[in-house]
C-alpha positions as CSV (number, residue, x, y, z in Angstrom):
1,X,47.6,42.8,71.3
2,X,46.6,41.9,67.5
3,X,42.8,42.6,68.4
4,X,44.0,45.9,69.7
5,X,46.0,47.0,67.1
6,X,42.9,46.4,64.3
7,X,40.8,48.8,66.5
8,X,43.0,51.3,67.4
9,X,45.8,52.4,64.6
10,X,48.5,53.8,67.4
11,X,48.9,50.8,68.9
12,X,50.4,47.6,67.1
13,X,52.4,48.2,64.1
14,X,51.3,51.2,62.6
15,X,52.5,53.0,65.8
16,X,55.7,51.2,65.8
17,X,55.8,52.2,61.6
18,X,55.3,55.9,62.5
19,X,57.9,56.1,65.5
20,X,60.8,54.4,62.8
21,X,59.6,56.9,60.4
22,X,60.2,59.4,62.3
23,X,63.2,58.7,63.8
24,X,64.8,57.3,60.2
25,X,64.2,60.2,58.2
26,X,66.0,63.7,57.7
27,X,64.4,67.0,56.5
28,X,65.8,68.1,52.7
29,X,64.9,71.6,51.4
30,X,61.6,70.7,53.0
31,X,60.4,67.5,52.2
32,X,61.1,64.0,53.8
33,X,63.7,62.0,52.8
34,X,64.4,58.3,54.1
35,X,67.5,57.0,55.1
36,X,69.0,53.7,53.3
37,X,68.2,52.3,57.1
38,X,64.7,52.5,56.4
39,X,63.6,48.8,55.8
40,X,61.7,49.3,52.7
41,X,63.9,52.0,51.2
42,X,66.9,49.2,51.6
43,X,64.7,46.5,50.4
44,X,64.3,48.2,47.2
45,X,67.8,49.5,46.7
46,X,68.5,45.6,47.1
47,X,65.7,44.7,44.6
48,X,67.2,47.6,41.9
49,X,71.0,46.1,43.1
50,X,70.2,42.5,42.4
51,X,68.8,43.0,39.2
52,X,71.3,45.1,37.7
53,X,73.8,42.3,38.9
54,X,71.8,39.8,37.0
55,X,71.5,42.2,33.9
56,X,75.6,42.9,34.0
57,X,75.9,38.8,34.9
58,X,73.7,37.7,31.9
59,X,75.2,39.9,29.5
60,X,79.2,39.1,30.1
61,X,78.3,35.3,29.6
62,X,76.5,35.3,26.7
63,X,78.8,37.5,24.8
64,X,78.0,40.3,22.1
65,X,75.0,38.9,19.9
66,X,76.2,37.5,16.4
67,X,75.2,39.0,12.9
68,X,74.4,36.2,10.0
69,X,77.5,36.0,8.2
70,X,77.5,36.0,4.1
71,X,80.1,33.6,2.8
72,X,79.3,33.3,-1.0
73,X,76.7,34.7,-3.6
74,X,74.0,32.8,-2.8
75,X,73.4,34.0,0.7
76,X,73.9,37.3,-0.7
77,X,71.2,36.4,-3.0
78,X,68.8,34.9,-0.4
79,X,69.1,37.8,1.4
80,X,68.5,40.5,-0.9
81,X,65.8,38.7,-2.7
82,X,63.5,38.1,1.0
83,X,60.4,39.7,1.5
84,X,61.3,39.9,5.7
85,X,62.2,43.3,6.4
86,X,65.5,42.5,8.3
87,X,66.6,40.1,5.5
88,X,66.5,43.3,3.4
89,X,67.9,45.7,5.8
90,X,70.5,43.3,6.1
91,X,71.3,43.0,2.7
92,X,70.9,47.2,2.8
93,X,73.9,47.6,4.6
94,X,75.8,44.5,3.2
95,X,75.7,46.6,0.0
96,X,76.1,49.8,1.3
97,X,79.5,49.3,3.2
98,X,81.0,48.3,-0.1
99,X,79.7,50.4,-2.2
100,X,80.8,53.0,0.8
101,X,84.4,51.7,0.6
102,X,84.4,52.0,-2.8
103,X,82.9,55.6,-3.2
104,X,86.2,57.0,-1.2
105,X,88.2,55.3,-4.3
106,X,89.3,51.9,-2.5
107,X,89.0,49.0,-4.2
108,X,87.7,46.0,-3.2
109,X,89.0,42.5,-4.3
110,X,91.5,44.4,-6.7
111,X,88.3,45.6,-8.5
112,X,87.6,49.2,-8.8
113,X,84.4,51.2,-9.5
114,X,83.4,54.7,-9.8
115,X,80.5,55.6,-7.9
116,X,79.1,58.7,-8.5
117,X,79.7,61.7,-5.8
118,X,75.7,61.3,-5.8
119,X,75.2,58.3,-4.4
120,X,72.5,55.9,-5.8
121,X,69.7,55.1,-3.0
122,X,69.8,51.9,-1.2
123,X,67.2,50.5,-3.9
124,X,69.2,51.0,-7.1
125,X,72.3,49.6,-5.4
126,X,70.1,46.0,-4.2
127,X,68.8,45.9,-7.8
128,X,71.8,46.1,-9.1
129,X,73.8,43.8,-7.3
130,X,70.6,41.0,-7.2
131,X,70.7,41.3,-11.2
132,X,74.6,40.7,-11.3
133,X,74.1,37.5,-9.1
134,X,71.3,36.1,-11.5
135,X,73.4,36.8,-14.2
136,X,76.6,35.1,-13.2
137,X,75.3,32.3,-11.7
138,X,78.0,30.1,-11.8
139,X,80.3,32.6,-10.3
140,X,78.1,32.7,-7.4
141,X,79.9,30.6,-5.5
142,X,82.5,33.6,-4.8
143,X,82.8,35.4,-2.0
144,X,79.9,38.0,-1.6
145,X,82.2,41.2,-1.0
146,X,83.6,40.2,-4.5
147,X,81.0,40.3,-6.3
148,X,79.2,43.2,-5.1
149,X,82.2,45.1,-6.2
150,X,81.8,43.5,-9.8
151,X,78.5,44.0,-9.6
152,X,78.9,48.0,-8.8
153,X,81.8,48.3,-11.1
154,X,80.2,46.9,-14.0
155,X,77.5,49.3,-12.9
156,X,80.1,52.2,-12.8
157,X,82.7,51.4,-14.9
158,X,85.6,53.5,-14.3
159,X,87.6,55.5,-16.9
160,X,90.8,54.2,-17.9
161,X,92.4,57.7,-18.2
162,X,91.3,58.3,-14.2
């Protein structure tokens, strides 16, 4: 049988191949289209099944991934002052939020600011918040959403008359 079927393609398994095909398969607005009984069609649909299991199992057991978190001044510091870009995109957004929070009139840490309705660019805020925390050095020790407001509201100080 096996020297058969190398010599002659309708005999051995490409015949028996072509009859499954055939009978497994249904016409759809004229082209072929295999049924999930189709060995190889199912033994893909298992391969795409597992690993989506795998991908869903991984992620529910690991849990969400975890941001650095900036206690005090310094951190704030080592952060804004790195020359790795997600240090500084980090310290980007750090800034931003409060200076964000601040912008709509809220205060932060019972300090208030007034931000401009034209917002200063991501730059100007880093700079100056890193000079405040190389300035007041020993009140770096604080926590970092404190003293980014200080920072801005020193910056921006508000009227009293407001």
């Amino acid at each position: 049988m096996w020297s058969n079927a190398k010599r002659n393609p309708s005999h051995g398994w490409g015949r028996r191949f072509n009859s499954y095909r055939a009978h497994h398969t249904r016409p759809t607005g004229g082209r072929l289209e295999l049924d999930l009984a189709f060995p190889f069609a199912a033994v893909r649909a298992m391969k795409w099944a597992i690993c989506f299991a795998l991908v869903i199992g991984v992620s529910v057991t690991t849990g969400p991934a975890r941001a650095a978190v900036i206690r005090d001044g310094d951190e704030l510091l080592k952060y804004c002052t790195a020359t790795i870009g997600a240090y500084m995109d980090y310290c980007f957004g750090y800034v931003d939020a409060i200076a964000d929070l601040m912008l709509g009139r809220a205060s932060v840490a019972s300090v208030d600011a007034c931000i401009p309705a034209t917002r200063p660019d991501d730059p100007t805020l880093r700079n100056i918040v890193v000079a405040y925390l190389r300035r007041a050095e020993v009140s770096r020790r604080q926590e970092a959403p404190t003293l980014v407001a200080r920072a801005l509201a020193e910056a921006y100080p508000c009227d009293p008359n407001r």
